[in-house]
N, C-alpha and C positions, 0 to 999 in steps of 0.2 A: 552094553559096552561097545563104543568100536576103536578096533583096532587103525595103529599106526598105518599099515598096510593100506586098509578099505579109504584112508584119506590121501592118501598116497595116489591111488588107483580113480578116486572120484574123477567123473566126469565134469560133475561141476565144477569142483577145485580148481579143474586144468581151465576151464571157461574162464572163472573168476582172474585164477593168473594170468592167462591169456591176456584180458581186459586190464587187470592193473599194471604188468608191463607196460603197455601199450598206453596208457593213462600217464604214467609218469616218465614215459620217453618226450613225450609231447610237453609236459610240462620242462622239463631238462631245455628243450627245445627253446620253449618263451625264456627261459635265464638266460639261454646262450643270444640271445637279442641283446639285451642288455651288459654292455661289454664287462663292465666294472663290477654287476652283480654274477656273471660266471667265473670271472676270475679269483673269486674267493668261495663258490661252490668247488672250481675245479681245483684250489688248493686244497678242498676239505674230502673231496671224494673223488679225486684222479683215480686212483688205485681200483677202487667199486669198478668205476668205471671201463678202464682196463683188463678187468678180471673180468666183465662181461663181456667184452670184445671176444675175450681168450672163449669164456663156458657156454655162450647163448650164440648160437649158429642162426635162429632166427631172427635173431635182429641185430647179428655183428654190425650192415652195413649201418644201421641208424645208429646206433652206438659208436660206431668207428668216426663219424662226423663229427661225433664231438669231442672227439680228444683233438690236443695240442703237444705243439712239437716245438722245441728251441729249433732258431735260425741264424743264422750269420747276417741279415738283414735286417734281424727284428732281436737284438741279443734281450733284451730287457725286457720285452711280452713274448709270450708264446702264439703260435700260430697255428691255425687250419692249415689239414691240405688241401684245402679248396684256397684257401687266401694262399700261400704260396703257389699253386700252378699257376693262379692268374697274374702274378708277380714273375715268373718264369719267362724268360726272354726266348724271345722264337727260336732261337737256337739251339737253347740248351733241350735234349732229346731225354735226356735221364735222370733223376734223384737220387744221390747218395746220402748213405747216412753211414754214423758210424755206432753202435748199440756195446753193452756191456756190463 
């Protein structure tokens, strides 16, 4: 018998998760290429998404790339912050947002 715990605790297991994290960050990655096919992944799984931003410290920052954000620019597609910074006029110094 093994326990909950002993699979818990595998070394392997943490390898394999390791690797499949890693595995399907990358694929996420090739959708978000294709504009038209993330925007209805990221309607089906923003949230996922999100919530591993918040629980998975090791790979907030790859995770955090691929959320989107509504804009005053862009009212009707959602954006990167990488696509708004570079839209960001020399001047402006700061990003506001307003959450709730």
């Amino acid at each position: 018998n093994i326990s909950r715990e002993m699979l818990q605790q595998s070394k392997i297991l943490k390898v394999i998760r390791k690797n499949l994290v890693k595995k399907v960050i990358e694929q996420f990655r090739e959708i978000a290429e294709d504009k038209e096919s993330f925007t209805k992944f990221y309607e089906a799984f923003s949230k996922n998404i999100k919530l591993g931003v918040h629980e998975d410290s090791q790979n907030r920052a790859k995770l955090a790339e691929l959320l989107r954000y509504n804009s005053t620019k862009s009212s009707d597609e959602l954006t990167s912050l990488k696509d708004y910074i570079t839209r960001m006029p020399e001047k402006q110094k700061d990003i506001y947002y307003i959450t709730g």
